[in-house]
C-alpha positions in Angstrom: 17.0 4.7 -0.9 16.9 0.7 -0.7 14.2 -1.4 -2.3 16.3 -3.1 -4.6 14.1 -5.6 -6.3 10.9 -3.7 -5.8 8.8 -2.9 -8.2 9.0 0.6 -9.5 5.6 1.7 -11.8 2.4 3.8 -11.6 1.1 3.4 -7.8 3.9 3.1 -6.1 4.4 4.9 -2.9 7.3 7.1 -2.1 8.2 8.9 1.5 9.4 11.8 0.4 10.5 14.7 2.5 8.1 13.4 5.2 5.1 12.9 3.1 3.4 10.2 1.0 3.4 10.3 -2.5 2.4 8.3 -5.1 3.5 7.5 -8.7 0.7 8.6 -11.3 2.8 9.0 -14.7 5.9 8.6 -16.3 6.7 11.4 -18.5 9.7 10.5 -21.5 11.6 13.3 -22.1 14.5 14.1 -24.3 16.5 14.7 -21.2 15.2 11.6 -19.6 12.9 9.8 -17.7 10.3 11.8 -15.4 7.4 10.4 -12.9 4.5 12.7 -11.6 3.5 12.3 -8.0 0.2 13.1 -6.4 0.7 13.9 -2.8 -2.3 13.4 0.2 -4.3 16.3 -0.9 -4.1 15.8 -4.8 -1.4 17.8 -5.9 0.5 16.9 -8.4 4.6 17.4 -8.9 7.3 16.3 -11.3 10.6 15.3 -10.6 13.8 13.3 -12.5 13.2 9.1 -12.3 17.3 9.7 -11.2 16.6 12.2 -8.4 14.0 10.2 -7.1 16.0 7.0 -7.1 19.2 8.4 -5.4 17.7 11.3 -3.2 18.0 10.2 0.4 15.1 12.1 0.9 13.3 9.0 -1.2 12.0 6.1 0.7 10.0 3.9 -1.0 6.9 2.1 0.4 7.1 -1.5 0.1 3.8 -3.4 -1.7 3.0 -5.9 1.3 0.3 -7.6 -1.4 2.9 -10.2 -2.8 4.3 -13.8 -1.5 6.5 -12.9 1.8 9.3 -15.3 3.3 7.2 -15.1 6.5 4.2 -16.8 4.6 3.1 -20.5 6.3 2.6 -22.1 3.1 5.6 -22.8 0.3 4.4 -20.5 -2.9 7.0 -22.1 -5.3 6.8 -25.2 -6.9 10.0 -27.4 -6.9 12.3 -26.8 -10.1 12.2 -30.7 -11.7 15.4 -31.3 -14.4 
């Protein structure tokens, strides 16, 4: 999987084994972290935070909604010292 720098929370999209999913919960366990995914017709699954962050069946689905390098207009300030 690649994405590094992405943010990883509740409503973020996964490809996974061919479909869409989407990140509902995050479960704490004892044995570690957990997220429940909702697929396209609502069903619901639970699977290791690891797994689905080093399975190469995992391919997350960038948020396009933020600044992008291809944007016309400079977003960032100068830094002044």
């Amino acid at each position: 999987m690649n994405g590094a720098g992405t943010r990883l929370g509740v409503g973020t999209y996964f490809r996974l084994g061919g479909e869409t999913v989407e990140v509902v919960e995050f479960v704490s366990l004892a044995t570690g972290m957990e997220v429940v995914l909702k697929d396209g017709r609502d069903r619901l699954a639970r699977m290791s935070l690891r797994e689905l962050l080093t399975s190469d069946r995992a391919e997350l689905i960038h948020d396009r909604s933020g600044p992008s390098s291809t944007d016309d207009e400079g977003l960032v300030a100068p830094c002044h010292r």
